[in-house]
Rosetta silent file (secondary structure, phi, psi, omega in degrees, C-alpha in Angstrom):
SEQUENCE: XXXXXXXXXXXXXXXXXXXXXXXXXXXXXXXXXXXXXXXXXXXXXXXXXXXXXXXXXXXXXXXXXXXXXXXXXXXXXXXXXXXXXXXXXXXXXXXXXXXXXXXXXXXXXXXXXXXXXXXXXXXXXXXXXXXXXXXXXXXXXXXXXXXXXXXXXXXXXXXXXXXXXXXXXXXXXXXXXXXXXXXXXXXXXXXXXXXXXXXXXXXXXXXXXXXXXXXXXXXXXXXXXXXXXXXXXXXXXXXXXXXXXXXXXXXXXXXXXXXXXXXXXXXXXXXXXXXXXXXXXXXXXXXXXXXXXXXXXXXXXXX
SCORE:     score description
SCORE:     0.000 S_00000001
   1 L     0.000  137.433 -152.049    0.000    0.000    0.000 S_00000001
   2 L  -103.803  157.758  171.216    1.484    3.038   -1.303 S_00000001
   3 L   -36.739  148.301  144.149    1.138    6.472    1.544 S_00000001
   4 L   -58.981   64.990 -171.110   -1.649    8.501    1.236 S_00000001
   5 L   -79.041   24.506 -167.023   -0.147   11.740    0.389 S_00000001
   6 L   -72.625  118.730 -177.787   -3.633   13.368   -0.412 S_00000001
   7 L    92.271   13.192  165.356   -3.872   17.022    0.806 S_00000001
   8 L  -112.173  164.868 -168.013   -0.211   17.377    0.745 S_00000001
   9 L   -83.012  147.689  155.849    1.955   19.981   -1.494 S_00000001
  10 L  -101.678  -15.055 -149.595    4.207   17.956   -3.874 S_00000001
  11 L   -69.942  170.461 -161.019    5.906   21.192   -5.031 S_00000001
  12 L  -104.099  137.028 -170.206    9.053   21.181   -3.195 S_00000001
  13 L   -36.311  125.379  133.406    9.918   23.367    0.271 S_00000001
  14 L   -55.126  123.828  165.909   11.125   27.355   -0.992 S_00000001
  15 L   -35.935  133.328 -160.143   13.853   28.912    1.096 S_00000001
  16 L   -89.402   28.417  160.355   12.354   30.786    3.030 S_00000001
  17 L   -96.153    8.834 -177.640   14.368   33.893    1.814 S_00000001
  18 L   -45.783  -56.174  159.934   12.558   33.372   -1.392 S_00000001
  19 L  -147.152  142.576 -141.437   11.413   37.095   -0.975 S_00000001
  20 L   -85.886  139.940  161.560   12.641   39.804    0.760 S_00000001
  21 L   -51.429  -41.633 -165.905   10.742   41.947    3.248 S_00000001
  22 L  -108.751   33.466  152.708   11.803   44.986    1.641 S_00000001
  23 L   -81.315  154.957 -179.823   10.424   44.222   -2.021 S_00000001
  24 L   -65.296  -14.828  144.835    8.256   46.754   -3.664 S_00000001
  25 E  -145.503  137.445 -161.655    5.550   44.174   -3.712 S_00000001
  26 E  -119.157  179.491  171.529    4.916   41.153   -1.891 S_00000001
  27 L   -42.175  138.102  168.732    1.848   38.819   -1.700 S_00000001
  28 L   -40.756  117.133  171.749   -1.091   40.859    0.379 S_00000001
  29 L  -126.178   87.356  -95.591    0.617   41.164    3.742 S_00000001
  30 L  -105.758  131.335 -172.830    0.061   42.991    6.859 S_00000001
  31 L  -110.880  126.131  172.550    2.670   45.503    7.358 S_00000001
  32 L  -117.184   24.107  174.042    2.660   45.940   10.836 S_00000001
  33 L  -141.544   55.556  174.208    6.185   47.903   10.978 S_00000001
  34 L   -60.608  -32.860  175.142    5.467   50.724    9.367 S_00000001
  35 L   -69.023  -29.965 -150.304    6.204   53.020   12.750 S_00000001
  36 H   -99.342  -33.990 -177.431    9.205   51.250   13.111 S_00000001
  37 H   -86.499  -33.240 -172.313   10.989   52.369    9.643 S_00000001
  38 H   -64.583  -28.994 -177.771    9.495   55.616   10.002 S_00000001
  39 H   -64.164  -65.189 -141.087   11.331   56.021   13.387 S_00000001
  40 H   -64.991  -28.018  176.467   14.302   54.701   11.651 S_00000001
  41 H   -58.806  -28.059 -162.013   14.527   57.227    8.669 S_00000001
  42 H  -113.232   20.690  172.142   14.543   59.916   10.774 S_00000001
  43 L   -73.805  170.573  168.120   16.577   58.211   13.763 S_00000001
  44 L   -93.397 -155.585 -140.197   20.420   58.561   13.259 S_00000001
  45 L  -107.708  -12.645  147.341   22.291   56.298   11.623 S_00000001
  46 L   -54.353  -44.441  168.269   23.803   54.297   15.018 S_00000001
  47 H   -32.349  -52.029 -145.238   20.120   53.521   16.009 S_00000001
  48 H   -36.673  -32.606  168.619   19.888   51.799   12.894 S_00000001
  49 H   -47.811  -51.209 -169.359   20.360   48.310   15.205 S_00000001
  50 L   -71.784   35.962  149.015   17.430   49.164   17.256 S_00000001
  51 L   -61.783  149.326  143.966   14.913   48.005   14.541 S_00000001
  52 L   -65.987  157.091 -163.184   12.528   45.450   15.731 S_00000001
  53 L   -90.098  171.944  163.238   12.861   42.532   13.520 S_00000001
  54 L   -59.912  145.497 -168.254    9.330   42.049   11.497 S_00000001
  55 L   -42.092  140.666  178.858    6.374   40.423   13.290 S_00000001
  56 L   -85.883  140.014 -146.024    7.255   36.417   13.236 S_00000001
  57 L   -69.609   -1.078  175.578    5.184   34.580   10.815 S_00000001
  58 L   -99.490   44.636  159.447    3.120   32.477   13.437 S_00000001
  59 L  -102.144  146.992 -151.395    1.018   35.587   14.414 S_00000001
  60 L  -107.380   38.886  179.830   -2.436   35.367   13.140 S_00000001
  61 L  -138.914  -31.184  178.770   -2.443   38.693   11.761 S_00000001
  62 L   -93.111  151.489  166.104    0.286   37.694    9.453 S_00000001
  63 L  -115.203  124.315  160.604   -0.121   35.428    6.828 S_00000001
  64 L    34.746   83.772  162.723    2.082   32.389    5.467 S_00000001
  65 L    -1.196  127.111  171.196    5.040   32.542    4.076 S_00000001
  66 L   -23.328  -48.010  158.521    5.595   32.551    0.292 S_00000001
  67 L   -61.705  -14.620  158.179    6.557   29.027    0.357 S_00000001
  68 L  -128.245   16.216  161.559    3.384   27.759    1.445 S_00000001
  69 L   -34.774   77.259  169.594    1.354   29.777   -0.315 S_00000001
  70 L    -8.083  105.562  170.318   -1.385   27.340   -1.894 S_00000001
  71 L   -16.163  -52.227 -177.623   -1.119   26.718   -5.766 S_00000001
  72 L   -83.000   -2.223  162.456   -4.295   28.358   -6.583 S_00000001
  73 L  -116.929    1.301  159.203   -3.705   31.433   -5.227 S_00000001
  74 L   -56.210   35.189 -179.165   -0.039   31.846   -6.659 S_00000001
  75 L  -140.245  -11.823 -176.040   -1.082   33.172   -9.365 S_00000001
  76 L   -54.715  149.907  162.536   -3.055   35.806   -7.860 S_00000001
  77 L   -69.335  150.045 -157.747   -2.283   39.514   -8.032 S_00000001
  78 L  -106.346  116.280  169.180    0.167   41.126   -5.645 S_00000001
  79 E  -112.081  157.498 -155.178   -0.339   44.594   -3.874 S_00000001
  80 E   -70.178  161.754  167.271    1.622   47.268   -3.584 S_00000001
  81 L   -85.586   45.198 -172.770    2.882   48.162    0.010 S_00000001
  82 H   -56.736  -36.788  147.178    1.452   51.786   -0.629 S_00000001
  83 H   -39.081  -32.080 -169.650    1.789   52.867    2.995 S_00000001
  84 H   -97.347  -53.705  161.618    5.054   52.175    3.168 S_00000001
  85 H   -56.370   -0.041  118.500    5.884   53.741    0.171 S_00000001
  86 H   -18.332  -83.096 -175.538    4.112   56.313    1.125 S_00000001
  87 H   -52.902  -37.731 -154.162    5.718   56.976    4.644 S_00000001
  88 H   -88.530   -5.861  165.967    9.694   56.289    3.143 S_00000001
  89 H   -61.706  -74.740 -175.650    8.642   59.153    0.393 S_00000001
  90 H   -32.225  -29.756 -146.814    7.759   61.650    3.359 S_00000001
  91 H  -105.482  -15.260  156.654   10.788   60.562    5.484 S_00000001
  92 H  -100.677   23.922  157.472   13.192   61.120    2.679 S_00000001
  93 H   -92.115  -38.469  164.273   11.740   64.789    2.099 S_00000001
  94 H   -64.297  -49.076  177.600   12.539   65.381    5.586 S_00000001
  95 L  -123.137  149.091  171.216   15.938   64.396    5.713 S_00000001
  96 L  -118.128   -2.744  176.625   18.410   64.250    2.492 S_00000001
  97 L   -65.377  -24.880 -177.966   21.275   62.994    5.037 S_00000001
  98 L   -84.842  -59.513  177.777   20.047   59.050    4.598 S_00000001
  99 L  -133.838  153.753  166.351   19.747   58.968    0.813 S_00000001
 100 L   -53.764  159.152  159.481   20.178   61.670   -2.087 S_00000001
 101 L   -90.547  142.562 -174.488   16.730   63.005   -3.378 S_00000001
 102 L   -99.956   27.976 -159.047   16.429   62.101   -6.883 S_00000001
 103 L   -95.129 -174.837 -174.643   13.678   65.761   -7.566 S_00000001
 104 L   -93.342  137.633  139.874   14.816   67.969  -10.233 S_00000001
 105 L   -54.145  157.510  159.089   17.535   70.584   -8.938 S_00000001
 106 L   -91.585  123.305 -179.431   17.310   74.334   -8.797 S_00000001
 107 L   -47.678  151.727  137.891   18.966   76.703  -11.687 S_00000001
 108 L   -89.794  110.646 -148.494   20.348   79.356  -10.621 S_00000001
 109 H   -90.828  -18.606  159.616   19.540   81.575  -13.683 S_00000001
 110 H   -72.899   26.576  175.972   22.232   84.227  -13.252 S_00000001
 111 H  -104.722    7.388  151.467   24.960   81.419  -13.625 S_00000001
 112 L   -36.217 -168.319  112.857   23.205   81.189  -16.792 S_00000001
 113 L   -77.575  145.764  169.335   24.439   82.994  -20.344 S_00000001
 114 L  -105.343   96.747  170.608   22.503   85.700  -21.232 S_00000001
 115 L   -74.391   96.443  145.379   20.896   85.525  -24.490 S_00000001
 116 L    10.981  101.638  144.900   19.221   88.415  -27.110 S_00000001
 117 L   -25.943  -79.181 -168.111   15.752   87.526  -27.552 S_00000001
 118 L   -75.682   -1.321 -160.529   15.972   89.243  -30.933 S_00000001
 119 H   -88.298  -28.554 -170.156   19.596   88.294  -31.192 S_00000001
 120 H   -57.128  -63.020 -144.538   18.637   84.981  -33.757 S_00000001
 121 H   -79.994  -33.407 -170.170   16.411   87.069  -35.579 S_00000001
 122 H   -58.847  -62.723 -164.052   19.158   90.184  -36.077 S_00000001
 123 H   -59.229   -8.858  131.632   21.740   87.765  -37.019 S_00000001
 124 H  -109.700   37.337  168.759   19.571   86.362  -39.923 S_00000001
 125 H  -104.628    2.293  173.911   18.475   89.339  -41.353 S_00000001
 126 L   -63.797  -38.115 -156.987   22.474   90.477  -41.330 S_00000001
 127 L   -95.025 -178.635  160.519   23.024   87.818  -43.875 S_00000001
 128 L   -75.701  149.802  172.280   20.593   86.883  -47.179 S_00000001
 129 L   -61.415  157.291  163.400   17.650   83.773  -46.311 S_00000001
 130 H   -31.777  -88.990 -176.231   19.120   80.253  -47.686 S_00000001
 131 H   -38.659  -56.508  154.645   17.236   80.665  -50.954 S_00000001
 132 H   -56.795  -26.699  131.541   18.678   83.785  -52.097 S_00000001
 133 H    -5.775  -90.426 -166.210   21.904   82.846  -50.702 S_00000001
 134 H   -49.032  -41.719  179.017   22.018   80.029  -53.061 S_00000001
 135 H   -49.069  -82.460  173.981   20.330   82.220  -55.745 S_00000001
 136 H   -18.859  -90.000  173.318   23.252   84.844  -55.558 S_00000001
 137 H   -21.071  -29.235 -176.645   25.529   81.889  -56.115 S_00000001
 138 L    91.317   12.361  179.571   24.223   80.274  -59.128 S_00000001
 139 L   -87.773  -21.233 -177.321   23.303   77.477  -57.221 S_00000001
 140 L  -120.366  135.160 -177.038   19.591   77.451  -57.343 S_00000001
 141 L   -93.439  116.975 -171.206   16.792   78.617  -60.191 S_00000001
 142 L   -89.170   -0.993  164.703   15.035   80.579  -57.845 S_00000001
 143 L   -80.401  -33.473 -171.872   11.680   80.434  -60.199 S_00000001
 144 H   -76.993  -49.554  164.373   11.714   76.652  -59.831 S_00000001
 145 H   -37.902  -60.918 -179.705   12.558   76.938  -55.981 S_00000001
 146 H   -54.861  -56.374 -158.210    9.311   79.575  -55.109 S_00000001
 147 H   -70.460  -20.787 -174.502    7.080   77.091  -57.215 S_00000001
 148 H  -102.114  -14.410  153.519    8.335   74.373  -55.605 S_00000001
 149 H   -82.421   -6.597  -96.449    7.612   75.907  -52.121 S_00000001
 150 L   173.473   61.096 -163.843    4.483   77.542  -53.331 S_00000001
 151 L   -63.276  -59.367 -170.208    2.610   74.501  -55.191 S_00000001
 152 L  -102.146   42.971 -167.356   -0.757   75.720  -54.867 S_00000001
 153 L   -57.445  159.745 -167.547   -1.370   79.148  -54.991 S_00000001
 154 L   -73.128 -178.424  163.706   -4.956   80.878  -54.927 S_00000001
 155 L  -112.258   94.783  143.960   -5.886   82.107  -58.218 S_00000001
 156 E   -35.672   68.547 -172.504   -6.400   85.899  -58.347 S_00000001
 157 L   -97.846   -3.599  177.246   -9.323   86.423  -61.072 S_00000001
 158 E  -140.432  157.688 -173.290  -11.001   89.319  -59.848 S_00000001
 159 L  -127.262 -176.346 -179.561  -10.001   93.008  -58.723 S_00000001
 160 L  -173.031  113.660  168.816  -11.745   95.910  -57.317 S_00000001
 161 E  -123.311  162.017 -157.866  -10.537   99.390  -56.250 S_00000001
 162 E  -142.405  176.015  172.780  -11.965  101.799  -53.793 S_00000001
 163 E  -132.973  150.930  176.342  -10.424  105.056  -51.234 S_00000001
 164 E  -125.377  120.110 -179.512  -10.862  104.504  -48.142 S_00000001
 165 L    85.617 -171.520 -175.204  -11.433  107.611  -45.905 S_00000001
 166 L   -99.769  -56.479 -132.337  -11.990  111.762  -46.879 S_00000001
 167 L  -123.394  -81.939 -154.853   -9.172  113.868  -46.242 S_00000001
 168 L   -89.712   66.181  170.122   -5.834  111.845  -45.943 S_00000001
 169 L   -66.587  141.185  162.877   -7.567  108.683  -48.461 S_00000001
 170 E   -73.486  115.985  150.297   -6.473  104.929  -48.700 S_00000001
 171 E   -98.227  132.999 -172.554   -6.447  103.684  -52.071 S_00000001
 172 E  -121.797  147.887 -171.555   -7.050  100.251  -51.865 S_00000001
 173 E  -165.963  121.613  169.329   -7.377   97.214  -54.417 S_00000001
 174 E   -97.217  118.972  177.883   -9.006   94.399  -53.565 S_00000001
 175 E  -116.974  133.193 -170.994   -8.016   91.143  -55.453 S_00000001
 176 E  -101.085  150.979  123.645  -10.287   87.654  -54.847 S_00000001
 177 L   -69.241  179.699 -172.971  -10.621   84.301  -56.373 S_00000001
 178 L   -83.054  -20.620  169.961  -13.989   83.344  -57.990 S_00000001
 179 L   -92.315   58.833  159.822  -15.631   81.215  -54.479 S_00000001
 180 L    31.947   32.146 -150.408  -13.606   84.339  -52.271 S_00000001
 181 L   -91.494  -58.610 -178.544  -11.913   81.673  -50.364 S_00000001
 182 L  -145.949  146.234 -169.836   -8.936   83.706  -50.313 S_00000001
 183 E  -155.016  167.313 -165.744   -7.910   87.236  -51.393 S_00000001
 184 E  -108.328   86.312  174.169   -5.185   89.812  -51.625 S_00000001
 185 E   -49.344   79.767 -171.634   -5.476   93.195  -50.097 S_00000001
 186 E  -105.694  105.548 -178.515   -3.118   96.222  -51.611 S_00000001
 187 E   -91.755  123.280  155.417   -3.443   99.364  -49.630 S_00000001
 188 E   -95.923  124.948  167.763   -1.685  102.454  -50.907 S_00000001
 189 E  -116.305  117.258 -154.606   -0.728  105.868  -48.902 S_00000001
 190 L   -91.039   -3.403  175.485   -0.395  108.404  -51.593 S_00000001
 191 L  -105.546    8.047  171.233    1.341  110.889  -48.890 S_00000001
 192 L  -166.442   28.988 -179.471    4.482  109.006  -47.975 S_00000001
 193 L    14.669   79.241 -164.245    3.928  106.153  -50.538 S_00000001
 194 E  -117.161  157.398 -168.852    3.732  103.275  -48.454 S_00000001
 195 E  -100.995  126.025  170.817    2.900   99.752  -49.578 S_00000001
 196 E  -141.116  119.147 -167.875    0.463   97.321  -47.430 S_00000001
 197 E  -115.698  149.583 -170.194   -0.357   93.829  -48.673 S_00000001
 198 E  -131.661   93.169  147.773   -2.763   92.216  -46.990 S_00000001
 199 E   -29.844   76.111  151.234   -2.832   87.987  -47.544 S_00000001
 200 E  -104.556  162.005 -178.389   -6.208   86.412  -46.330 S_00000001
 201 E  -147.937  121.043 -176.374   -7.494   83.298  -46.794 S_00000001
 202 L    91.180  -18.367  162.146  -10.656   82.239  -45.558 S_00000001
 203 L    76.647   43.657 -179.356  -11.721   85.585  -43.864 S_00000001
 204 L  -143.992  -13.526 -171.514  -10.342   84.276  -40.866 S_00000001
 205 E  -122.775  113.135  166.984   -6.281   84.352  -41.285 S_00000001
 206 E  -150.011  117.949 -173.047   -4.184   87.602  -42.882 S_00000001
 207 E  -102.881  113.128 -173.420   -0.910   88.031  -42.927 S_00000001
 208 E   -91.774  119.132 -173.636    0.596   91.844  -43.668 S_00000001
 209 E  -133.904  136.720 -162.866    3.317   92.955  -45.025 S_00000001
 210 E  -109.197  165.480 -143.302    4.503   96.549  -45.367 S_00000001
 211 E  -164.264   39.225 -173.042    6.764   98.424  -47.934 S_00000001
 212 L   -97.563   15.576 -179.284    7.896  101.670  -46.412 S_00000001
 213 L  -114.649   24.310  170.110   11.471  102.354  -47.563 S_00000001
 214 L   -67.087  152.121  168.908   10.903  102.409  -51.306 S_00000001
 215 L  -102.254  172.219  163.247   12.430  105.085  -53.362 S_00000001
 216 H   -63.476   -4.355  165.174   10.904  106.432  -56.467 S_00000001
 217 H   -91.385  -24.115 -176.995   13.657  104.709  -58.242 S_00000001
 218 H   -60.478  -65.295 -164.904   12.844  101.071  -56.457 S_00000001
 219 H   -56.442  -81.331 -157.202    9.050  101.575  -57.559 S_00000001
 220 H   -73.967  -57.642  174.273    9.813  102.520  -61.487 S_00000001
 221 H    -9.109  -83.052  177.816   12.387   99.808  -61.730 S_00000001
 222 H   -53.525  -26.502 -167.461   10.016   97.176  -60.439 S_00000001
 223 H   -74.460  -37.297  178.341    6.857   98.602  -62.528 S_00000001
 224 H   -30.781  -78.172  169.850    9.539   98.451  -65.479 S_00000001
 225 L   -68.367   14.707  158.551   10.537   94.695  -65.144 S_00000001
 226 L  -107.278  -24.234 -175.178    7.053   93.438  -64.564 S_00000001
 227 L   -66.434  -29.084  156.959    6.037   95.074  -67.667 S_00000001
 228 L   -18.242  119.871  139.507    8.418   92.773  -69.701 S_00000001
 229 L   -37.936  -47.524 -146.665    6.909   91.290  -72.891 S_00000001
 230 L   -96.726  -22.246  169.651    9.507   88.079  -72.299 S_00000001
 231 L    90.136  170.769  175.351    8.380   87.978  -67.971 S_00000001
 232 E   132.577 -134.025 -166.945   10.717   87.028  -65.174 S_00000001
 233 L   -76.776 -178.590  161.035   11.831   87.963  -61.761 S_00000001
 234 L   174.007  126.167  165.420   11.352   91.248  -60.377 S_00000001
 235 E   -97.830  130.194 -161.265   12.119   92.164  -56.989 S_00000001
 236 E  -104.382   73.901 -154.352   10.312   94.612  -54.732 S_00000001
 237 L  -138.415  175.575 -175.881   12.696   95.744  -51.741 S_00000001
 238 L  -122.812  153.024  164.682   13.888   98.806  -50.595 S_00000001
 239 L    -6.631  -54.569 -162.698   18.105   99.815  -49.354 S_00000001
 240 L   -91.156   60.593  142.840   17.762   97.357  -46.685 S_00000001
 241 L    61.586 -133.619  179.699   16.810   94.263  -48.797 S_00000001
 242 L  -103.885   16.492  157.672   15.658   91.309  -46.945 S_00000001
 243 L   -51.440  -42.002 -150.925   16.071   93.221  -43.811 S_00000001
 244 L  -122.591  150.855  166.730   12.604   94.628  -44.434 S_00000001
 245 L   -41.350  122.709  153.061    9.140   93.093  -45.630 S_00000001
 246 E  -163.356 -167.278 -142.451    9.383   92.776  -49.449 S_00000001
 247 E  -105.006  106.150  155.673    8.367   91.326  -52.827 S_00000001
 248 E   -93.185  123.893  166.544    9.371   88.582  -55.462 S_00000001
 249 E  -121.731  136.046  166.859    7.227   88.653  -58.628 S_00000001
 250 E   -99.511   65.206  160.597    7.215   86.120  -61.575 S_00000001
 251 E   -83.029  141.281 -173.465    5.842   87.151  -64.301 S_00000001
 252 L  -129.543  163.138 -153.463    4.714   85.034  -67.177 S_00000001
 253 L   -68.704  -31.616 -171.752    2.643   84.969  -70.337 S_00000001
 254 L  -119.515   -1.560  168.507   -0.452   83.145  -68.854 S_00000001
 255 L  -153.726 -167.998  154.079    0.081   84.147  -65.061 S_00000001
 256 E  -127.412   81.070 -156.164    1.609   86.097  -62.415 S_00000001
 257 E   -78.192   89.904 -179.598    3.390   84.783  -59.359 S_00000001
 258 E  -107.198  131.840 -164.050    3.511   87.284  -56.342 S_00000001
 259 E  -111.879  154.296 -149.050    5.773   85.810  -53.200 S_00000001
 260 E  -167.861  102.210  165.405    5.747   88.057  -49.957 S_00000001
 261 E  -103.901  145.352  174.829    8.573   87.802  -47.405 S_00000001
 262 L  -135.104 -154.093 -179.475    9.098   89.239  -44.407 S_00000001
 263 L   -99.748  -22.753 -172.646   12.318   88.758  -41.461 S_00000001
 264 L   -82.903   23.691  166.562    9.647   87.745  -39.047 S_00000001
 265 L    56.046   54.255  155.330    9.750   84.345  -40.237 S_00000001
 266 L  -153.184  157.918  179.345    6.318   84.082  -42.229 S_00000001
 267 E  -138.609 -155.541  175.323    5.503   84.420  -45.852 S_00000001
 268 E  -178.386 -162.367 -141.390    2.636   84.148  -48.137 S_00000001
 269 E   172.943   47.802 -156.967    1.740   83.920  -51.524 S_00000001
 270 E  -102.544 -179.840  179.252   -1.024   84.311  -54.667 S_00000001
 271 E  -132.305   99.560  176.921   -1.383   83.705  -58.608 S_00000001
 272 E   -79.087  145.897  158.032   -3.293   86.643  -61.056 S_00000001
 273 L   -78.744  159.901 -164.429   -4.418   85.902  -63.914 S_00000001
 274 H   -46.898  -46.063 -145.610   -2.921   87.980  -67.212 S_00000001
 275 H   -75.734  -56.222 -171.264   -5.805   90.836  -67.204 S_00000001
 276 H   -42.602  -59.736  -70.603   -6.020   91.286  -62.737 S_00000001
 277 H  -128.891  -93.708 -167.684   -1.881   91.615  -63.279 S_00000001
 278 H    -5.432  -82.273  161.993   -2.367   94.041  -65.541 S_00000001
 279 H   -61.269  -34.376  168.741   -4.658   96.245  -64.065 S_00000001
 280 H   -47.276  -68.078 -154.510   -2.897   96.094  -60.470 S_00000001
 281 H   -71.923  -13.766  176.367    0.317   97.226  -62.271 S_00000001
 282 H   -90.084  -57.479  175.201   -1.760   99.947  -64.253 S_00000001
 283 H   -59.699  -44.385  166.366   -3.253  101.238  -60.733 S_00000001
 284 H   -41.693  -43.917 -163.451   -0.183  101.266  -58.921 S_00000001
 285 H   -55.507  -93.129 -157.217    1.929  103.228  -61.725 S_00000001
 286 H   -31.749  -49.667  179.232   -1.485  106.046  -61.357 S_00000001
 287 H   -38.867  -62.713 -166.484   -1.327  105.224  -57.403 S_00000001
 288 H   -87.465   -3.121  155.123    2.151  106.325  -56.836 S_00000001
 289 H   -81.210  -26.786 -153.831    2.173  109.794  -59.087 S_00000001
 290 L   -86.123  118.538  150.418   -0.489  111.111  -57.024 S_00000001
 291 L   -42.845  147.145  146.182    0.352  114.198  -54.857 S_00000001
 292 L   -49.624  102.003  176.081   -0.116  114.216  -51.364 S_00000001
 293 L   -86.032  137.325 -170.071   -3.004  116.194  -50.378 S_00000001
 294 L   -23.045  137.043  155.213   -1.881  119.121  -47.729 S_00000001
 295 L   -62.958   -9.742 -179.152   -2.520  118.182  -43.780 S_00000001
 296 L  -154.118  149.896  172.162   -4.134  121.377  -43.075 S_00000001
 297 L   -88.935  146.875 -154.867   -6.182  123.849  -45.197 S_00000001
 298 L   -78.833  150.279 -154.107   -4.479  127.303  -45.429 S_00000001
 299 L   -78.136  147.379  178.278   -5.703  129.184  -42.341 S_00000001
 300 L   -82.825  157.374 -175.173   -8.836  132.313  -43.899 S_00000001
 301 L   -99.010  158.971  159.841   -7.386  135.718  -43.101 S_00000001
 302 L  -146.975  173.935  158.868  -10.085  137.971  -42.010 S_00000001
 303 L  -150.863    0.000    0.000   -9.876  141.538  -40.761 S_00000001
């Protein structure tokens, strides 16, 4: 007759150091020496003997050792010891003499460098943008470049011009596409002959770019070279360049490509049609001849 071993474990005895008191999680376990660690973080570091050892495992508040943990619940989930980790957070906020704190340090920001806001932005408007850079060089066809940042440009097909106010008047020309989805604003001030293009798209986004250091030679130059039978570049800039908000135009036989840059690191972009080109470049020429009317009316004499 062979033993009855029925109701006994076959699995074989675990050491009973199988897991450590002071893993981050052990089987659900009663921590009853939570007070006791807490003392010790903030006891000094000779005390340390004068732990109590943890409760011994034949107290009925504790439960059973790892090693006899029944099959069918080894498989069970494990909880965290959140009290304790809890308490040994606090007690190493309190003292930093038992272990380093792992928290972020504090900068001190004058042992910084002191950096220009504005200093990125001076230092590239000292130089030319990449693309003209390259342009200058011969390295790049700067019509092929624009078109290939610029894929999709609106279509200008329709214009409109108006003044805007009585005394010191805006003349303004409005140019659309045919759904108005997006359109091109060009504001003129016929008393110090300043340029303001206005980009929207969508009536909800417009990006402005100004034109105040032209001379009257900058102005008939560009109206010159858009005016080409054979088309090409034509640049719209003032002394300082690409310091300042300005203008690339493409013209061509069946369109017009106007590009809008400015140093503030945004740009913009539309496409006229032959006739809107036309007329824009015919209203400007008339725009920019126009006297300045006086700021004051000559005072009446009376006696």
């Amino acid at each position: 007759m062979e033993p009855d071993n029925k109701g006994k474990s076959s699995a074989p005895d675990k050491p009973s150091d199988a897991v450590l008191p002071d893993d981050a999680t052990i089987p659900s376990r009663a921590v009853d020496d939570t007070a006791a660690i807490l003392g010790a973080w903030d006891a000094p570091s000779e005390n340390l003997a004068a732990i109590p050892d943890p409760a011994p495992e034949s107290e009925p508040d504790s439960k059973p050792p790892a090693s006899v943990i029944p099959p069918s619940q080894a498989d069970e989930p494990t909880l965290p010891r959140t009290p304790l980790a809890r308490s040994q957070a606090r007690a190493i906020q309190k003292s930093s003499t038992i272990l380093p704190t792992t928290g972020p340090r504090l900068i001190d920001s004058h042992a910084l460098p002191t950096v220009n806001p504005n200093a990125a932005m001076t230092r590239a408007s000292e130089e030319p943008p990449w693309t003209l850079q390259q342009f200058f060089n011969g390295e790049v066809d700067l019509e092929l470049e624009l078109a290939k940042r610029f894929p999709k440009m609106p279509m200008m097909a329709r214009i409109k011009f108006r003044e805007v106010g009585t005394h010191s008047k805006i003349h303004s020309a409005a140019l659309s596409t045919q759904d108005g989805s997006a359109g091109l604003t060009v504001d003129v001030d016929p008393k110090n002959k300043y340029v303001q293009m206005s980009f929207t798209i969508e009536s909800m986004i417009t990006l402005r770019f100004m034109l105040v250091s032209l001379s009257d030679m900058d102005r008939d130059r560009w109206l010159e070279l858009m005016q080409r039978e054979q088309g090409g570049l034509a640049f719209l800039w003032g002394p300082d360049r690409w310091q300042n908000d300005y203008i690339i135009c493409l013209s061509r036989k069946y369109f017009t490509n106007m590009y809008a840059f400015s140093p503030n690191n945004f740009e913009a972009g539309v496409r006229m049609t032959p006739s809107v080109s036309k007329e824009l470049l015919e209203w400007l020429e008339r725009t920019w001849e126009l006297e300045a009317p006086d700021d004051e009316s000559p005072p009446l004499l009376t006696w």
